[in-house]
N, C-alpha and C positions, 0 to 999 in steps of 0.2 A: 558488420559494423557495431553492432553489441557491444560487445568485445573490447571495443576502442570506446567506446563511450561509457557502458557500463558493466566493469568486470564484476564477476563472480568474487561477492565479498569472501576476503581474508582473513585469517585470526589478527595478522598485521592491522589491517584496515579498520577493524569492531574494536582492537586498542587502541589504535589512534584514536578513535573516533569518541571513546568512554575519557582519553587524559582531554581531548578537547573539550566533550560538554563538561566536565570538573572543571576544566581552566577557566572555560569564556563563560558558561551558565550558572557555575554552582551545583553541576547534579553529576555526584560522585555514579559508577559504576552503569553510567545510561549506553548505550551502545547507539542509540538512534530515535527518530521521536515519528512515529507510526499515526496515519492516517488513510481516511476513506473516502469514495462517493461512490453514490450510485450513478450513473450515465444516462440518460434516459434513451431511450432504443424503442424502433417500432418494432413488434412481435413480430419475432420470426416464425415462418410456417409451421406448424407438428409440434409446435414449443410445450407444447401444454402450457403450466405456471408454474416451471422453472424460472422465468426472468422475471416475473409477477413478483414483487416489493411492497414489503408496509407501509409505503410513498402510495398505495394505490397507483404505481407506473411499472412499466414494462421496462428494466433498466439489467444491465454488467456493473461489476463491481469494479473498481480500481483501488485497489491498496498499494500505497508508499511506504518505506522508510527514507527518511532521510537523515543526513549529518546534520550535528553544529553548526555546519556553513549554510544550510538548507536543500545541498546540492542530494540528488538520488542517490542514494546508494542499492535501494531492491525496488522492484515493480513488481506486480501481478495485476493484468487485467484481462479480463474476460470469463469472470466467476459470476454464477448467475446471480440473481436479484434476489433470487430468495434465500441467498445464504446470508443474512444479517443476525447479528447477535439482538435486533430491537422484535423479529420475529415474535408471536405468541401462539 
């Protein structure tokens, strides 16, 4: 079902999708507008602090893109918690 709901972005698809943010937004050559969360999650067994977050929680990450229209276009979830760019 993927598949049918969310295909494997196209070069078709990332142009549409750059003449629509130009058209409706104003933002020439955007392909999509990308965001995060972390999920909060109880520790899993053996985990070490892989899922351990600069939140002080034990969380997965979820990354988006989406279109213009704000509908999905890409997911990724289930990146541990400590892969954040706010890390130090």
């Amino acid at each position: 079902m993927e598949h049918i709901y969310l295909p494997e972005p196209t070069e078709n698809i990332w142009k549409k999708c750059a003449e629509e943010f130009e058209n409706r937004w104003g933002f020439p050559n955007c392909i999509g507008s990308v965001d995060g969360k972390h999920v909060t999650i109880k520790r899993p067994n053996n985990s070490g602090s892989n899922y351990w977050c600069y939140l002080h929680k034990y969380s997965i990450v979820l990354m988006t893109i989406v279109g213009p229209d704000y509908k999905f276009i890409c997911v990724d979830i289930g990146g541990f918690g400590k892969n954040s760019i706010f890390e130090t």
